[in-house]
N, CA, C and O atoms as CSV, one atom per row, in Angstrom:
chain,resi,resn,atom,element,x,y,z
A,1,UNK,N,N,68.074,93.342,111.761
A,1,UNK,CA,C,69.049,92.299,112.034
A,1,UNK,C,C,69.939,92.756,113.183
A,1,UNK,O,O,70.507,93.848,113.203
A,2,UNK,N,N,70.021,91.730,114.243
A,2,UNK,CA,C,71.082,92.292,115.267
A,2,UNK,C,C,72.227,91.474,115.289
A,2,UNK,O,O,72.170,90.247,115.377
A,3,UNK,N,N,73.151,92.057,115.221
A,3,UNK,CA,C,74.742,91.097,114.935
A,3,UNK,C,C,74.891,90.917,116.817
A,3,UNK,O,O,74.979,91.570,117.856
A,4,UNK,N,N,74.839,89.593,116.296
A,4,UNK,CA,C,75.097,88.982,117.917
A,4,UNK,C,C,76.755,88.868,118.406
A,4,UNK,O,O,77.181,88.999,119.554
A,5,UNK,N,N,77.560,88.575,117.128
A,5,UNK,CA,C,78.885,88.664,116.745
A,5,UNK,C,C,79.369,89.254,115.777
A,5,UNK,O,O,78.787,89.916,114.917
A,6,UNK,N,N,80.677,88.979,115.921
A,6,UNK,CA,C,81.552,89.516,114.848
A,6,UNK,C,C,81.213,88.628,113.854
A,6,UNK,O,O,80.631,87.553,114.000
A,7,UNK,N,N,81.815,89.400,112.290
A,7,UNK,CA,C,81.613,88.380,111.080
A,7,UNK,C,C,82.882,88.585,110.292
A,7,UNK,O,O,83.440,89.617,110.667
A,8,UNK,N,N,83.357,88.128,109.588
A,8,UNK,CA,C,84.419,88.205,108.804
A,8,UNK,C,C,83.854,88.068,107.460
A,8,UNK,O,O,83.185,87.057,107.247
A,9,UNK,N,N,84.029,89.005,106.424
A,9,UNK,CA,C,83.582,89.177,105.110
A,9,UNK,C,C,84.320,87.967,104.811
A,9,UNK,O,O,85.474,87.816,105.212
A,10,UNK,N,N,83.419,86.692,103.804
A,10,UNK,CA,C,84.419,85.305,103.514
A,10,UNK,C,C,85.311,86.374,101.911
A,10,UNK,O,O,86.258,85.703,101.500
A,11,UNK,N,N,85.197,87.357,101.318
A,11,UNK,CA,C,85.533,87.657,100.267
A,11,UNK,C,C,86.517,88.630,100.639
A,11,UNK,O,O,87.509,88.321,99.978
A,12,UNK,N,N,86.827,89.782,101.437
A,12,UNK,CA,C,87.928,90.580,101.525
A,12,UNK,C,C,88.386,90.454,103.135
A,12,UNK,O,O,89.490,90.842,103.519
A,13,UNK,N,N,87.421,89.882,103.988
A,13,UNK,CA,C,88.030,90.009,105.033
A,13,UNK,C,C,87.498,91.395,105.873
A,13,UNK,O,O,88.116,91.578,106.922
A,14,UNK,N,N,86.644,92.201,105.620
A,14,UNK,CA,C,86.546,93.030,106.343
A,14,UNK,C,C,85.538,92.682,108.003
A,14,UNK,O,O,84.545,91.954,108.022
A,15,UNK,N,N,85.892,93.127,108.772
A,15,UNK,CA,C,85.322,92.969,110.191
A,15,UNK,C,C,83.610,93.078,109.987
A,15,UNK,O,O,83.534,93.849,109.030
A,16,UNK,N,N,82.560,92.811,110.275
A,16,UNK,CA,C,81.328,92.744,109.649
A,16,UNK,C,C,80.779,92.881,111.279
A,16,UNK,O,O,80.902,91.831,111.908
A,17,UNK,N,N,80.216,93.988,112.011
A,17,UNK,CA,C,79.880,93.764,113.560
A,17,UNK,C,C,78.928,94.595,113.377
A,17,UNK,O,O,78.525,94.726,114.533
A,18,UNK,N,N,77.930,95.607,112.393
A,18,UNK,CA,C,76.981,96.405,112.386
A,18,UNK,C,C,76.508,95.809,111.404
A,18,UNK,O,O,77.219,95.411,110.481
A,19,UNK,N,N,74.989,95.626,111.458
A,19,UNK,CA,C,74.337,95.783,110.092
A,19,UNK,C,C,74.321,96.888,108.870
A,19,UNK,O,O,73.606,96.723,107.881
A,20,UNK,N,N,74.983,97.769,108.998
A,20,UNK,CA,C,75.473,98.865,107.471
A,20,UNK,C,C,76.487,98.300,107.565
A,20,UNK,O,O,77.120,99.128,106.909
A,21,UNK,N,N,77.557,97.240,107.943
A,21,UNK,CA,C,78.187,96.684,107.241
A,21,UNK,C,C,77.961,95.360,106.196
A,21,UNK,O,O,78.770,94.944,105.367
A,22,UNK,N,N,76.620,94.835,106.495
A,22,UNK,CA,C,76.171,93.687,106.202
A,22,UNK,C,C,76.260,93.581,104.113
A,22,UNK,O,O,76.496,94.589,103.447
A,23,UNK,N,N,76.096,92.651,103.684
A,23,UNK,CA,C,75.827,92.916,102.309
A,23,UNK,C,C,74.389,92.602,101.686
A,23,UNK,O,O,73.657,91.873,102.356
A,24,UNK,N,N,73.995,93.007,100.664
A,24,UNK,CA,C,72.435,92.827,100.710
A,24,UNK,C,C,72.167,92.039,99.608
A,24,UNK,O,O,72.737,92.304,98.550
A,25,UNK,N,N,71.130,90.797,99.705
A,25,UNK,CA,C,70.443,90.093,99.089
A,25,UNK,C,C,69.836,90.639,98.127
A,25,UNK,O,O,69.472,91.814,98.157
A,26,UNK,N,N,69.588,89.590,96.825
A,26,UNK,CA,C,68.827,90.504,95.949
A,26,UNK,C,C,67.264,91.124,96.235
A,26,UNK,O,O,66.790,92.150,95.748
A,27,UNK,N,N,66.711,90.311,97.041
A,27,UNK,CA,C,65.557,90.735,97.792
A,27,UNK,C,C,65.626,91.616,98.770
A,27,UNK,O,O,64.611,91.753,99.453
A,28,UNK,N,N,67.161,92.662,99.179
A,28,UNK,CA,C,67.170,93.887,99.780
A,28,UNK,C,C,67.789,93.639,101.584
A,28,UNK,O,O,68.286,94.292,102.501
A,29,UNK,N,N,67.339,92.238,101.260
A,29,UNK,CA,C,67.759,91.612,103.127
A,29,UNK,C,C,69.008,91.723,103.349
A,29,UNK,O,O,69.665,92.325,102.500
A,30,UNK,N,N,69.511,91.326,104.224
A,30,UNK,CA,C,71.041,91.617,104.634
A,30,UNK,C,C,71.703,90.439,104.907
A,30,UNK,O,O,71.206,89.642,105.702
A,31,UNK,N,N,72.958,90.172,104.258
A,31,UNK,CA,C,73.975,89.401,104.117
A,31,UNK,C,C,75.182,88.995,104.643
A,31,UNK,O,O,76.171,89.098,103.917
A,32,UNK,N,N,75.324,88.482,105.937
A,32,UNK,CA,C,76.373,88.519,106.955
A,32,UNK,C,C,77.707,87.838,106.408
A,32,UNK,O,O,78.717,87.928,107.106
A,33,UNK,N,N,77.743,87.352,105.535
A,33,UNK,CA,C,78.361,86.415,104.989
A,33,UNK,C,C,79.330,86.904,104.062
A,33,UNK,O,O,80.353,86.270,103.805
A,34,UNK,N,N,78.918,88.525,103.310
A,34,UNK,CA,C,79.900,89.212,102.711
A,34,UNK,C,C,79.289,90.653,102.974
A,34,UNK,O,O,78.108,90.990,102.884
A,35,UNK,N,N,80.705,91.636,103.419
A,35,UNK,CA,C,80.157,93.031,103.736
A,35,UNK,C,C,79.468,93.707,102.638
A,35,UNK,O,O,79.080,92.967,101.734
A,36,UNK,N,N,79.135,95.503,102.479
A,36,UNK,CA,C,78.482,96.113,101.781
A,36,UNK,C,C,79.542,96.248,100.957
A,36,UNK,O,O,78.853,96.153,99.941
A,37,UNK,N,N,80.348,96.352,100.643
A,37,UNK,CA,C,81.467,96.620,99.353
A,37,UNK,C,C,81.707,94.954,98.573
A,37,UNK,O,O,82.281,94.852,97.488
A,38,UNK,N,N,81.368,94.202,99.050
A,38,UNK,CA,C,81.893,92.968,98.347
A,38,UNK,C,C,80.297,92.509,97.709
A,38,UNK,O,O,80.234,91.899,96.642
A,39,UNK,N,N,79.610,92.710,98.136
A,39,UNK,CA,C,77.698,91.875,97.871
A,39,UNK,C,C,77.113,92.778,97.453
A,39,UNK,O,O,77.831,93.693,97.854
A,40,UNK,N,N,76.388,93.199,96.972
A,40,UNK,CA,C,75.081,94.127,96.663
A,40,UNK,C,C,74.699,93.758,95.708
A,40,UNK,O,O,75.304,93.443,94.683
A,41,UNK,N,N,72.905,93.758,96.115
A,41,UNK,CA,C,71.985,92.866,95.048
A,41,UNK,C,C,72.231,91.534,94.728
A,41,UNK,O,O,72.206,91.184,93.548
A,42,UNK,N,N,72.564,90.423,95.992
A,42,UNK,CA,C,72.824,89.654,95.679
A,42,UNK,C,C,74.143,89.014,94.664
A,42,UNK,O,O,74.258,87.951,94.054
A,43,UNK,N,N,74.904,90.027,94.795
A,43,UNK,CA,C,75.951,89.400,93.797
A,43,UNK,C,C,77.318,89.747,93.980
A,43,UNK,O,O,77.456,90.960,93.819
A,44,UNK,N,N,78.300,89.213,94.231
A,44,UNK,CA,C,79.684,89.825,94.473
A,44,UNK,C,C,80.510,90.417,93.339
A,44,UNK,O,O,80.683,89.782,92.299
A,45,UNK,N,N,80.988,91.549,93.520
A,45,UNK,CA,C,81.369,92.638,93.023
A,45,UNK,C,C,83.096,92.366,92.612
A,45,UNK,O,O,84.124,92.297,93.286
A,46,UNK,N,N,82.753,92.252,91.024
A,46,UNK,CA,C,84.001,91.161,90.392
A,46,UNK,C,C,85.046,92.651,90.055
A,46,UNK,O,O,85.539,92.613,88.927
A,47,UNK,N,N,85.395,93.839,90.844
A,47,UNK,CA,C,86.261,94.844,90.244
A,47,UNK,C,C,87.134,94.405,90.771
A,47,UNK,O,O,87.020,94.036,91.940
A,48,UNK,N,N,88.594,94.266,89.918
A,48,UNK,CA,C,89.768,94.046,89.908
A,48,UNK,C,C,90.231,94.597,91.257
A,48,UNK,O,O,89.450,95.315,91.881
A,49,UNK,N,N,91.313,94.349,91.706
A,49,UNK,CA,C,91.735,94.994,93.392
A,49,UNK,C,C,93.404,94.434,93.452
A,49,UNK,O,O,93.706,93.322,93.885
A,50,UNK,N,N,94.110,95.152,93.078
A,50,UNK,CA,C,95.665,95.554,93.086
A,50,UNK,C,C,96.086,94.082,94.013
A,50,UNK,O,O,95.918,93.916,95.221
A,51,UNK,N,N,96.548,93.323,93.234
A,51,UNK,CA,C,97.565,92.044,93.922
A,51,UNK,C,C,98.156,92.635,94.704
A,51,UNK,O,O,98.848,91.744,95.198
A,52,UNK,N,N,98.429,93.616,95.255
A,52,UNK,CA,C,99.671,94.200,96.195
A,52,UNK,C,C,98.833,94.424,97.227
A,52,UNK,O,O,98.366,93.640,98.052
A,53,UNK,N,N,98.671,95.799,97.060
A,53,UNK,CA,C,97.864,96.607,98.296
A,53,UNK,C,C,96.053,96.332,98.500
A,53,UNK,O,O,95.405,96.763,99.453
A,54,UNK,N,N,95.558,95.610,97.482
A,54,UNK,CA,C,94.006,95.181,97.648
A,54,UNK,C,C,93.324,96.671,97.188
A,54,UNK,O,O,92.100,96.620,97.306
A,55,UNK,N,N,93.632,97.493,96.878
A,55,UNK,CA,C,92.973,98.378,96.390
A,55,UNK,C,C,92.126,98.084,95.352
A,55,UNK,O,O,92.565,97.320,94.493
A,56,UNK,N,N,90.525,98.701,95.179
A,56,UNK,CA,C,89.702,98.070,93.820
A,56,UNK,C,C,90.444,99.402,92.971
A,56,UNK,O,O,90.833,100.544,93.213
A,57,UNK,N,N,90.360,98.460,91.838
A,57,UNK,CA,C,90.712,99.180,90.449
A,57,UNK,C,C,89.799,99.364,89.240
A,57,UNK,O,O,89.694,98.735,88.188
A,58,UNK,N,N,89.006,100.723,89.869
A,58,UNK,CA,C,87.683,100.595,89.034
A,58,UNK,C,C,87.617,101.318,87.916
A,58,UNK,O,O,86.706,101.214,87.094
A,59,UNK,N,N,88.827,102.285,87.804
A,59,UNK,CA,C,88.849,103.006,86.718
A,59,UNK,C,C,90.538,102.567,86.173
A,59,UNK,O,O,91.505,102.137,86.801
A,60,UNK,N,N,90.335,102.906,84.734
A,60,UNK,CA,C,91.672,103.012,84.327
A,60,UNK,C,C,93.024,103.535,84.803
A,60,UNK,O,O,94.100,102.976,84.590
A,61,UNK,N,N,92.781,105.043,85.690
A,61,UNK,CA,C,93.740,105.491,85.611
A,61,UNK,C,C,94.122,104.865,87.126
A,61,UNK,O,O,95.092,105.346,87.712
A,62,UNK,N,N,93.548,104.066,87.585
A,62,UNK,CA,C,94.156,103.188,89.021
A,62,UNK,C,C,94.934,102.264,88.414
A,62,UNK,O,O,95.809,102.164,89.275
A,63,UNK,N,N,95.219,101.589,87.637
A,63,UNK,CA,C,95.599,100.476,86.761
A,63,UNK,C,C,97.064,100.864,86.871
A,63,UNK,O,O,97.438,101.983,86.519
A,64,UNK,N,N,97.996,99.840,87.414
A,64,UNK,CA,C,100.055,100.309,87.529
A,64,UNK,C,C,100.410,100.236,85.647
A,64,UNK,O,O,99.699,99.821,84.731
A,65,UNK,N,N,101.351,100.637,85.639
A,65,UNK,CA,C,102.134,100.490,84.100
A,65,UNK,C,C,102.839,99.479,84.359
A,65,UNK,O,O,103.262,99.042,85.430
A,66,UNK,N,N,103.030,98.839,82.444
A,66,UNK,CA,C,104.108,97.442,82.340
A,66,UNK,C,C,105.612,98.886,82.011
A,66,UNK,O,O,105.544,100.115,81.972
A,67,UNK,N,N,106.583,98.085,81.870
A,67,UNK,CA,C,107.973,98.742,81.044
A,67,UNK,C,C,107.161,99.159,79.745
A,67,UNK,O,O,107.463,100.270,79.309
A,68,UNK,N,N,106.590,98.752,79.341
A,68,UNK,CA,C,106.047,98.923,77.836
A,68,UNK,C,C,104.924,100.331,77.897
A,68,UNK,O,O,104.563,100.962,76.904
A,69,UNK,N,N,104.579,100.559,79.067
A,69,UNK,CA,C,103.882,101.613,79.424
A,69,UNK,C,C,102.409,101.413,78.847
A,69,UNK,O,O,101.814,102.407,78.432
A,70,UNK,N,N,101.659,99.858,78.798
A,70,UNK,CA,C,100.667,99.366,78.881
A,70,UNK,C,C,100.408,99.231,80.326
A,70,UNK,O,O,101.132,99.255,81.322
A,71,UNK,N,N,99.049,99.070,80.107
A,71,UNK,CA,C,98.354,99.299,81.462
A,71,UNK,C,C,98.608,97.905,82.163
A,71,UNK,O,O,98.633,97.090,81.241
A,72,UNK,N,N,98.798,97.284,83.298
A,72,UNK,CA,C,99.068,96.181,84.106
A,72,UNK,C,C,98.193,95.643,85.452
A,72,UNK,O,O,98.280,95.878,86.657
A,73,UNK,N,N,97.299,94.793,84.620
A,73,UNK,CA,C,95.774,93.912,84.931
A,73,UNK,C,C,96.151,93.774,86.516
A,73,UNK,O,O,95.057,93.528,87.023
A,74,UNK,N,N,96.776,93.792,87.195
A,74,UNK,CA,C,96.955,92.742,88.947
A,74,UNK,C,C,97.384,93.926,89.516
A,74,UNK,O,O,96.818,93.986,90.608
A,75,UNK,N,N,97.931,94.691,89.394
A,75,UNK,CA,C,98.795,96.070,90.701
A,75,UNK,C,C,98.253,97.441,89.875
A,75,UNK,O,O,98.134,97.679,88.673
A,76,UNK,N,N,97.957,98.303,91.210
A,76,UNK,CA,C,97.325,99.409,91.220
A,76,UNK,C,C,98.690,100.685,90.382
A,76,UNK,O,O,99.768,100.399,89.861
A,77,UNK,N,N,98.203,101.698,90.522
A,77,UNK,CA,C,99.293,102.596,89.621
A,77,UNK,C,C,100.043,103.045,91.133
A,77,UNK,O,O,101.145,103.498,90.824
A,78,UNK,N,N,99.889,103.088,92.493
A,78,UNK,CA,C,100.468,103.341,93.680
A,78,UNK,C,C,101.723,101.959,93.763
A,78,UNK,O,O,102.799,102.155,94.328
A,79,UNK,N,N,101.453,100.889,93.255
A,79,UNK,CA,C,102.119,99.757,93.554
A,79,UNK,C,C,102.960,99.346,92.062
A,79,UNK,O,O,104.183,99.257,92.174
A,80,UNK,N,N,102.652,99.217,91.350
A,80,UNK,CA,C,103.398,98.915,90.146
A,80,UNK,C,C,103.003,100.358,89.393
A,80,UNK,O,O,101.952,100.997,89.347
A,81,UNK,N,N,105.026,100.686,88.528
A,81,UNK,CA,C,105.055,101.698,88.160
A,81,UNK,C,C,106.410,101.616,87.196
A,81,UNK,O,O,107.573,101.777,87.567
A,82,UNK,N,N,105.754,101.208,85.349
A,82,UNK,CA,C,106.748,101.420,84.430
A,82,UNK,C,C,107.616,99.613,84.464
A,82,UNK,O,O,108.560,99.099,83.863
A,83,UNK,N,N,106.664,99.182,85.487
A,83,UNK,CA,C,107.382,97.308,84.899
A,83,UNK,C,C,107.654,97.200,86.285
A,83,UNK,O,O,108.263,96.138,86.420
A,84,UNK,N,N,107.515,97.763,87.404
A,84,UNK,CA,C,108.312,97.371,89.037
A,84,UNK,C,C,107.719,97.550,90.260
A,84,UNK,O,O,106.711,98.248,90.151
A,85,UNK,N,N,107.920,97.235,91.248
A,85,UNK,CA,C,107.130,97.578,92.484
A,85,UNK,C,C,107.992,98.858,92.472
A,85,UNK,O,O,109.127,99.238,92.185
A,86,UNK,N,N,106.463,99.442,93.086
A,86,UNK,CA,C,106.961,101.382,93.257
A,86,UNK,C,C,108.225,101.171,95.154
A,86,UNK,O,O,109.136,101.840,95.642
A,87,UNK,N,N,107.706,100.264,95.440
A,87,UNK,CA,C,108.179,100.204,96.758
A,87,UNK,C,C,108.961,98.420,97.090
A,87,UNK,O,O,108.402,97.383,96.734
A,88,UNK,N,N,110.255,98.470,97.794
A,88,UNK,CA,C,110.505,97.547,98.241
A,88,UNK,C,C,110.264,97.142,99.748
A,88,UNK,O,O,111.114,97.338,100.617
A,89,UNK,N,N,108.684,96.395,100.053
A,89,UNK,CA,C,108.359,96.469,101.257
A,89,UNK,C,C,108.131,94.950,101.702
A,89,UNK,O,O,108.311,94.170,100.767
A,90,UNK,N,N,107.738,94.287,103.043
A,90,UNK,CA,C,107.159,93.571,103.680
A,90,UNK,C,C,106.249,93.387,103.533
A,90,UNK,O,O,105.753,94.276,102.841
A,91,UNK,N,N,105.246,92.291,103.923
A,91,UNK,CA,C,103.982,92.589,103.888
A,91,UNK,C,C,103.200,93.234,104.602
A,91,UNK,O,O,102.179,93.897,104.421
A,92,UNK,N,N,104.455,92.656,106.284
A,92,UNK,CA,C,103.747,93.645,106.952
A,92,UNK,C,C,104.236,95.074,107.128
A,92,UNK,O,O,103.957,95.712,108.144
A,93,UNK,N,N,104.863,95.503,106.276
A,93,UNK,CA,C,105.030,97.255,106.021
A,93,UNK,C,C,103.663,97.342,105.360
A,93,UNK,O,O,102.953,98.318,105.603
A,94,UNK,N,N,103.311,96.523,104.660
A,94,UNK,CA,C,102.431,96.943,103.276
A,94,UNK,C,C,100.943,97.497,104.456
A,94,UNK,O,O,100.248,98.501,104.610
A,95,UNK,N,N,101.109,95.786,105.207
A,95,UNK,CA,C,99.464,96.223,106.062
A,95,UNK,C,C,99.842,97.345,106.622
A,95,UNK,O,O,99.024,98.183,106.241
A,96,UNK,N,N,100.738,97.923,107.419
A,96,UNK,CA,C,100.645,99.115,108.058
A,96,UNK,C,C,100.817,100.018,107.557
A,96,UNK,O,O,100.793,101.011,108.285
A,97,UNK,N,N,101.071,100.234,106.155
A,97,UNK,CA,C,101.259,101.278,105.293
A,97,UNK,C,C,99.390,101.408,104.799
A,97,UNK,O,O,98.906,102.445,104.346
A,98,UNK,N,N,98.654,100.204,105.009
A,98,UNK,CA,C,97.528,100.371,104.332
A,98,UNK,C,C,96.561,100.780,105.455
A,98,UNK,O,O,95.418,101.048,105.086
A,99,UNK,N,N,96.766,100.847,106.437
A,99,UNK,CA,C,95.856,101.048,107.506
A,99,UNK,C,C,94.913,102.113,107.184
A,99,UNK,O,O,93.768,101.998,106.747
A,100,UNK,N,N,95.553,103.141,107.461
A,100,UNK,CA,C,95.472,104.841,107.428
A,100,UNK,C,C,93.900,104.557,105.877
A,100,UNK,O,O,92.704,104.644,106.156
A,101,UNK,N,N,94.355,104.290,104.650
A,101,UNK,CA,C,93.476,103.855,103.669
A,101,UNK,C,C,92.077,102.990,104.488
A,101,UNK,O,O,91.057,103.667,104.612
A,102,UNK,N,N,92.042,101.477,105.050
A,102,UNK,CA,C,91.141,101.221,105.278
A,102,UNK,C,C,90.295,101.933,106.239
A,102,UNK,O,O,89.149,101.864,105.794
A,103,UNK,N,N,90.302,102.414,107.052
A,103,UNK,CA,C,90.304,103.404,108.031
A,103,UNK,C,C,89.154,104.411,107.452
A,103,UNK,O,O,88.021,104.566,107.908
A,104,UNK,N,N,89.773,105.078,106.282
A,104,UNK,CA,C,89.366,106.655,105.642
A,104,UNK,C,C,87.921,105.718,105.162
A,104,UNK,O,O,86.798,106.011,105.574
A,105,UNK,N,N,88.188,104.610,104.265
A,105,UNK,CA,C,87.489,103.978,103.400
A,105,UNK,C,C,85.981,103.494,104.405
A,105,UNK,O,O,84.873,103.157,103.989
A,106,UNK,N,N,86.443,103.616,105.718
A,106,UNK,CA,C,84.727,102.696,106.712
A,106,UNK,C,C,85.049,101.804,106.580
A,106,UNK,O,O,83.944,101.300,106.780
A,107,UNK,N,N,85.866,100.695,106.326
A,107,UNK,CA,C,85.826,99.368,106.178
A,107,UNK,C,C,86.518,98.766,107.810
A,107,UNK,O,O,86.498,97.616,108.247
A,108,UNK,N,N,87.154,100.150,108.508
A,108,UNK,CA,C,87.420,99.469,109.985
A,108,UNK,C,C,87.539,100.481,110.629
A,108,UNK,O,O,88.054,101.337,109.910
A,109,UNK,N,N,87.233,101.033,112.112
A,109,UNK,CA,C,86.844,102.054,113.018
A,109,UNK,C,C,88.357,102.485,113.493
A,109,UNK,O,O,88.679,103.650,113.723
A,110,UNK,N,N,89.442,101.076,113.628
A,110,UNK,CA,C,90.872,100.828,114.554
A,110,UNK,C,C,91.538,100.770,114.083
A,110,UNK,O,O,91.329,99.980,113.161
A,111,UNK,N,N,92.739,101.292,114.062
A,111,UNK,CA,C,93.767,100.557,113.873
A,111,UNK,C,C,94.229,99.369,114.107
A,111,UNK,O,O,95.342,99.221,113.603
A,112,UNK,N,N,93.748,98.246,114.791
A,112,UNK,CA,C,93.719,97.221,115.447
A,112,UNK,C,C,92.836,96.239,114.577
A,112,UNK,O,O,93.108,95.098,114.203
A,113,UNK,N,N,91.378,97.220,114.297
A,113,UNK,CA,C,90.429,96.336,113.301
A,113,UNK,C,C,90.725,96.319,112.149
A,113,UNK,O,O,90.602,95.235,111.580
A,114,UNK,N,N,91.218,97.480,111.370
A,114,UNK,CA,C,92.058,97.384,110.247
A,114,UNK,C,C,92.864,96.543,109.762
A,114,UNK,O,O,92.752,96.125,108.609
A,115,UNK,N,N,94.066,96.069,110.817
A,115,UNK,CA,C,95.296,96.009,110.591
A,115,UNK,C,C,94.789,93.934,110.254
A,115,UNK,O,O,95.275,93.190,109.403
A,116,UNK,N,N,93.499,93.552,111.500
A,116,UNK,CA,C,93.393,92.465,111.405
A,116,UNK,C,C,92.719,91.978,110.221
A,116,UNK,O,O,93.075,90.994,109.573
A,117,UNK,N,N,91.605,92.811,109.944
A,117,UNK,CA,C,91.445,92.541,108.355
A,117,UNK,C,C,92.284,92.519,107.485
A,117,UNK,O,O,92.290,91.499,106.796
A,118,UNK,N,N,93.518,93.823,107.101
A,118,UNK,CA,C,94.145,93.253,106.116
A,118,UNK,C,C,94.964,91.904,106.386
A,118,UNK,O,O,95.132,91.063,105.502
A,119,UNK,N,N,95.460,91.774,107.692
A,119,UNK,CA,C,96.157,90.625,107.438
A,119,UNK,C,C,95.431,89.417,107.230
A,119,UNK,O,O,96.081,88.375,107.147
A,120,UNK,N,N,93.534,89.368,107.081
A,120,UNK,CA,C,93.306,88.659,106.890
A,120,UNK,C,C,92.909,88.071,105.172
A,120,UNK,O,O,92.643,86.964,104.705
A,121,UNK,N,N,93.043,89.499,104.579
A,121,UNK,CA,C,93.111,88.729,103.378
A,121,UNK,C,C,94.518,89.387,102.517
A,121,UNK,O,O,94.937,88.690,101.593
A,122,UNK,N,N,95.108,90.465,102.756
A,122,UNK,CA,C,96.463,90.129,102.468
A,122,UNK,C,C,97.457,89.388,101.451
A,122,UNK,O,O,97.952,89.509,100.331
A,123,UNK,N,N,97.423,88.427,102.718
A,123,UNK,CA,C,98.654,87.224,102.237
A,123,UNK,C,C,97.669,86.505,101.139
A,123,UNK,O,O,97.941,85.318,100.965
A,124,UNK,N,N,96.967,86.833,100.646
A,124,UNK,CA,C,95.725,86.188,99.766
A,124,UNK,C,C,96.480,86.514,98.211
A,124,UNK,O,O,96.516,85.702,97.286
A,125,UNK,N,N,96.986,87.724,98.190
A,125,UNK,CA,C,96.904,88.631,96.832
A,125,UNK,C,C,98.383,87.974,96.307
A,125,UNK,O,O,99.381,87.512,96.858
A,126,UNK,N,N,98.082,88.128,95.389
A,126,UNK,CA,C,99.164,87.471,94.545
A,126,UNK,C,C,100.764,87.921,94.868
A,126,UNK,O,O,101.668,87.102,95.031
A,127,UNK,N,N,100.888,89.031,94.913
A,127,UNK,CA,C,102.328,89.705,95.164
A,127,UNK,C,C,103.051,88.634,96.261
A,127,UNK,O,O,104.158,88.150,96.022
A,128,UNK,N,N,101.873,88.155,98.161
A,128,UNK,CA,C,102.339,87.585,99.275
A,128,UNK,C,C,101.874,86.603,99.292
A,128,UNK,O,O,101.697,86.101,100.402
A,129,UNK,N,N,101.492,85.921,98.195
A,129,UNK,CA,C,101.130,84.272,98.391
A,129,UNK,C,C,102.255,83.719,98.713
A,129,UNK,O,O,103.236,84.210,98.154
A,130,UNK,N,N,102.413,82.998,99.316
A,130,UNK,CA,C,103.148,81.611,99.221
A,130,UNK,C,C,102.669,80.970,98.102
A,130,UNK,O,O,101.510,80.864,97.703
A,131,UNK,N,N,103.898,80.477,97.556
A,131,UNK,CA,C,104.390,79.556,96.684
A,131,UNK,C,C,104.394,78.364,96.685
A,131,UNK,O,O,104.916,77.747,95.757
């Protein structure tokens, strides 16, 4: 497959411009339509991902605390901590606080490609929806 263009993952937003970013069909083919972290085997990948910062939350101990010191389903343990945001930020502090993360993760080469993915799904997560 040759990416003639850019693609935008329709599910997290990540920049999609190589085929090892592509996602794969259950028949093994490649999927422009959602990257390799969101698709595989044909199927999108339902792990929880922190209303705040978009982080997946695949194990327990990623999971933020309530006040009650139960575990808390929507924010990561970096973002909610004991019933509160660990941080009083922006959103866009949040994207540029998250860069450095997407970056490490392969999901963007730039700071520039990074920064435009998160802001593209972002304002998505529950914490920066509009109301």
């Amino acid at each position: 497959m040759i990416m003639n263009n850019t693609q935008i993952c329709q599910n997290c937003g990540m920049t999609i411009d190589e085929p090892a970013k592509c996602g794969t069909n259950a028949d093994g083919s490649k999927n422009d339509k959602y990257c390799c972290y969101c698709f595989v085997n044909g199927e999108l990948d339902n792990t929880p991902v922190c209303q705040s910062c978009g982080m997946p939350m695949d194990e327990d101990a990623k999971f933020g605390t309530n006040a009650d010191n139960g575990k808390n389903g929507d924010y990561c343990c970096y973002c909610w901590k004991d019933g509160k945001f660990t941080a009083d930020i922006t959103l866009d502090e949040a994207i540029e606080r998250n860069i450095p993360f997407v970056i490490k993760a392969g999901a963007a080469k730039t700071d520039d490609e990074a920064r435009a993915m998160l802001k593209g799904f972002m304002p998505k997560l529950k914490r920066w929806a509009i109301k």
